[in-house]
Backbone bond lengths (Angstrom), bond angles and torsions (degrees), N, CA, C in turn:
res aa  C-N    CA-C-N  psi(-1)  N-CA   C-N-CA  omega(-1)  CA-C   N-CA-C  phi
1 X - - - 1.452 - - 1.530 108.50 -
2 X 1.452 120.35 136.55 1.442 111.12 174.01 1.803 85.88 -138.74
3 X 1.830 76.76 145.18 1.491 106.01 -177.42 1.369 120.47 -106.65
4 X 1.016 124.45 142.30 2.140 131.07 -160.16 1.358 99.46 -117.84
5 X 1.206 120.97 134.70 1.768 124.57 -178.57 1.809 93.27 -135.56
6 X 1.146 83.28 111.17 1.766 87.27 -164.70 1.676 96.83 -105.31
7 X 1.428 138.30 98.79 1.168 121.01 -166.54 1.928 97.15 -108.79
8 X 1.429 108.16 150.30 1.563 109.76 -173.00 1.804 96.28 -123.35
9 X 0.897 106.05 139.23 1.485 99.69 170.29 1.434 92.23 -129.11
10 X 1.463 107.43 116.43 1.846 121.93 179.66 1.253 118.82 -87.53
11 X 1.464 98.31 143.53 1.257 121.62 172.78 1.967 111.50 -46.13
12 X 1.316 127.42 141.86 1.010 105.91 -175.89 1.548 128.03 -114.10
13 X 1.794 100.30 159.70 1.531 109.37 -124.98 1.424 137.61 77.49
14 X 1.472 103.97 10.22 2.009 105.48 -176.54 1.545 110.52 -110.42
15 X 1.313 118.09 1.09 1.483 127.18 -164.69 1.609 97.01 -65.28
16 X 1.642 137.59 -29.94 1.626 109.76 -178.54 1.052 77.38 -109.62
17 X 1.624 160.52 16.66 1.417 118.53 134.34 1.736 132.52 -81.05
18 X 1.539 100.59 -12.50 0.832 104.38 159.35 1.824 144.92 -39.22
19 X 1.786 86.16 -61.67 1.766 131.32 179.84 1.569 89.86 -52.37
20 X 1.946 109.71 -46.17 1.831 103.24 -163.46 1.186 109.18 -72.63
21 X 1.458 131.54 -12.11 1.510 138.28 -151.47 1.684 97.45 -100.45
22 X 1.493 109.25 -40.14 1.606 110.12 -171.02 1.697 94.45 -90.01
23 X 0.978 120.04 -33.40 2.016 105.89 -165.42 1.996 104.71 -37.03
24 X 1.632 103.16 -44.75 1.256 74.83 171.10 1.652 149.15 -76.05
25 X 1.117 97.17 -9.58 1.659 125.55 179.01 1.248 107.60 -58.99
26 X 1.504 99.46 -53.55 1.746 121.63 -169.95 1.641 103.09 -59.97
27 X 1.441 115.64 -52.74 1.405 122.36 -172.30 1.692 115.07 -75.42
28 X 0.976 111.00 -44.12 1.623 127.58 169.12 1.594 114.34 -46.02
29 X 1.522 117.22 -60.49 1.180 165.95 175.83 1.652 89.05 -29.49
30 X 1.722 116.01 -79.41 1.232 139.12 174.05 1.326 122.73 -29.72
31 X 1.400 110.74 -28.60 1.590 111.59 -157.44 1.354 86.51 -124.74
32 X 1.515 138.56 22.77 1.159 118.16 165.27 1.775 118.10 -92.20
33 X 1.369 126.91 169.14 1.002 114.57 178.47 1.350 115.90 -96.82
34 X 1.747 123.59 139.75 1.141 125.36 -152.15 1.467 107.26 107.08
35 X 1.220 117.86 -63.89 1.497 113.11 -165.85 1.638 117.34 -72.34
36 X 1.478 103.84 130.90 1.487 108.73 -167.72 1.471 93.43 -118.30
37 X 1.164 143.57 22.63 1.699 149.72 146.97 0.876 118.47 165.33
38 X 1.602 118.75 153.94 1.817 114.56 -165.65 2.121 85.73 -157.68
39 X 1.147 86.55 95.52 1.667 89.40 168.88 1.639 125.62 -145.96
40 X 1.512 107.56 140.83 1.441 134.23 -167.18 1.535 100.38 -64.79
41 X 1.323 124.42 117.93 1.737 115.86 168.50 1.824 85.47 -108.26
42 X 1.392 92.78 177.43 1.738 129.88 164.60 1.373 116.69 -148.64
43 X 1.397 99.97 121.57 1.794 134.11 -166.39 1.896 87.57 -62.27
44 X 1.585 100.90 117.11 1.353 94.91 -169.54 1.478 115.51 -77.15
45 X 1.368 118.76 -7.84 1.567 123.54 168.87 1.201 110.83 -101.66
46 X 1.217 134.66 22.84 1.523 129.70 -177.73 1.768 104.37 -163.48
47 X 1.132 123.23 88.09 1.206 137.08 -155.09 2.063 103.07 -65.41
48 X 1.440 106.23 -35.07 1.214 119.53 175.47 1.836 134.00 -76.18
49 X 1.615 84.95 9.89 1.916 89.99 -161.95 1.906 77.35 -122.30
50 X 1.348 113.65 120.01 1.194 109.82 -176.72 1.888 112.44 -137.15
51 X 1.356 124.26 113.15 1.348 128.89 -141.54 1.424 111.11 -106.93
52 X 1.092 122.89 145.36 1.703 114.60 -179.50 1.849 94.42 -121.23
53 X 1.429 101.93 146.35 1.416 103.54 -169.59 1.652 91.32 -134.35
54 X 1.482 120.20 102.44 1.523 119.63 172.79 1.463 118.94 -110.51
55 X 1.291 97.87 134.81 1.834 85.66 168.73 1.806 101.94 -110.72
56 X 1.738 101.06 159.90 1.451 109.22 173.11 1.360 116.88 -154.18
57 X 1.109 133.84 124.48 1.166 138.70 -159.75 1.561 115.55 -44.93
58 X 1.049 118.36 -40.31 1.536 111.53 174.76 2.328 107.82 -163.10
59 X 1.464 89.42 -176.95 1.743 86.92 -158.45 2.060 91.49 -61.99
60 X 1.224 121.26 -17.44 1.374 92.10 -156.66 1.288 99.64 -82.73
61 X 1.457 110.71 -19.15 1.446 120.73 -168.78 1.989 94.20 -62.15
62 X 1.333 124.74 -50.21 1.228 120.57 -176.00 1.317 121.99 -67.13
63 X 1.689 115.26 -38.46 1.416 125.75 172.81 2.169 93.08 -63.74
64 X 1.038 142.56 -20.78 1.420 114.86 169.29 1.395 109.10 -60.02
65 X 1.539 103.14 -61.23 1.506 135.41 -168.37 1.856 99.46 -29.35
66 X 1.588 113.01 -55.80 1.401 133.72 -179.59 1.435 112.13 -46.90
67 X 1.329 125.51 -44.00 1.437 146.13 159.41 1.418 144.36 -61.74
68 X 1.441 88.86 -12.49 1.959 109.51 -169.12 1.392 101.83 -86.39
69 X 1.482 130.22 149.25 1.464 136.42 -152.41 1.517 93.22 -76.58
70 X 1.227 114.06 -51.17 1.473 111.19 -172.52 1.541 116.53 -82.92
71 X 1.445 117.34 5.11 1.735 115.45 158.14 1.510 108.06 -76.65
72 X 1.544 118.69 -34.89 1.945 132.31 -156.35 1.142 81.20 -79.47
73 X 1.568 132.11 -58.06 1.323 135.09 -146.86 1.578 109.47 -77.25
74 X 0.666 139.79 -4.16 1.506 148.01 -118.62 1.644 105.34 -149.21
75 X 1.485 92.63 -47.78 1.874 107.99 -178.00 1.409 104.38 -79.45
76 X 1.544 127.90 -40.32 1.313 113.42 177.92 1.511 122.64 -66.40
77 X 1.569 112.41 -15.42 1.393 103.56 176.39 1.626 98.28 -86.07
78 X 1.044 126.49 -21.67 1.516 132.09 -161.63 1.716 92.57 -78.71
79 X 0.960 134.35 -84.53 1.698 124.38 168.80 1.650 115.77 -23.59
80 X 0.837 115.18 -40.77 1.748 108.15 -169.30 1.806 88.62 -94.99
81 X 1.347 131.15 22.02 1.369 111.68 173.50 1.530 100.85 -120.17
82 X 1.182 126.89 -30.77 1.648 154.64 178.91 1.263 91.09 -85.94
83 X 1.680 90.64 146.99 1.222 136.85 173.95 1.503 107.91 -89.58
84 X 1.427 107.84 -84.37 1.448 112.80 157.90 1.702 115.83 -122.57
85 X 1.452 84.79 158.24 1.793 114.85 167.70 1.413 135.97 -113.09
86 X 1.327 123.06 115.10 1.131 117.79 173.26 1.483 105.97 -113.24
87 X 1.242 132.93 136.72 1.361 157.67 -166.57 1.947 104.91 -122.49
88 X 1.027 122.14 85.20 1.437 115.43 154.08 1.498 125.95 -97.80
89 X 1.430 135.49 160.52 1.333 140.10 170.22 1.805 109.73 -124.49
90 X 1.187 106.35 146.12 0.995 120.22 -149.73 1.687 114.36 -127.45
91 X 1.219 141.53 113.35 1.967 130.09 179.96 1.027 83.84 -143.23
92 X 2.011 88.81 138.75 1.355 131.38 -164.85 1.508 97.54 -95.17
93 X 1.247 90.62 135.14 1.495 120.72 176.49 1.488 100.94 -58.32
């Protein structure tokens, strides 16, 4: 299983356009095969740094995920809403 910690730190004032840009990612995301959870946190002292924590059974399962209309579609609004991105991956011991 490898785990994705997708952290966004937003541009400010973009946090519910942000939320509108990923709902489909998030929902799409869910029903793919491979993926065993895909969910949005918010940094509880910093209202603007907002994190997605997914797990997926293995890399090919994520290399689809990378390819799916509503991951491409989804990331270009996600860059022009963020400031910065950090992207880590993660396998469980």
């Amino acid at each position: 299983m490898i785990t994705i910690v997708a952290k966004f730190t937003l541009k400010a004032g973009k946090k519910e356009e942000f939320i509108q840009a990923v709902t489909p990612i998030i929902e799409s995301s869910r029903k793919e095969s491979g993926n065993r959870s895909y969910n949005l946190f918010e940094d509880i002292q910093h209202d603007h740094i907002l994190t997605f924590i997914e797990e997926w059974e293995d890399k090919a399962a994520i290399d689809f995920h990378n390819q799916t209309a509503h991951f491409l579609t989804g990331l270009s609004a996600i860059k022009e809403l963020s400031e910065d991105i950090e992207i880590t991956q993660y396998q469980k011991l």
